[in-house]
Steps between C-alpha positions, in 0.01 A plus 500: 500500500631297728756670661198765603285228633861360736471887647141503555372401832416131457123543737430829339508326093298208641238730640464697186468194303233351705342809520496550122441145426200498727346790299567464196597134438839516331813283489732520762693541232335741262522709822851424559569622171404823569739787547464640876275789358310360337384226755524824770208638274288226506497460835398841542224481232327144692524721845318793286250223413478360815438876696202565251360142554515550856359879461182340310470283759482735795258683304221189484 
């Protein structure tokens, strides 16, 4: 795992673990210990969230 996480842009991992942590309240590591897909499809799935929370609130 590690080796992946040495080729990974250093500000791009942070940002995706703040931005999961935020949402969802895990671990740094729990999310660390995610494969690249997998933490790829949760970040997609809390911006999926986020557009319909933001669609319901347009439409107050």
């Amino acid at each position: 795992m590690w080796a992946a996480v040495a080729t990974y842009p250093r500000e791009q991992l942070y940002q995706e673990i703040a931005y999961i942590a935020y949402h969802f309240h895990w671990s740094q590591d729990a999310i660390l210990d995610m494969e690249h897909e997998e933490r790829h499809t949760w970040l997609k799935e809390i911006a999926r969230i986020n557009r319909e929370i933001n669609a319901a609130r347009r439409q107050d």
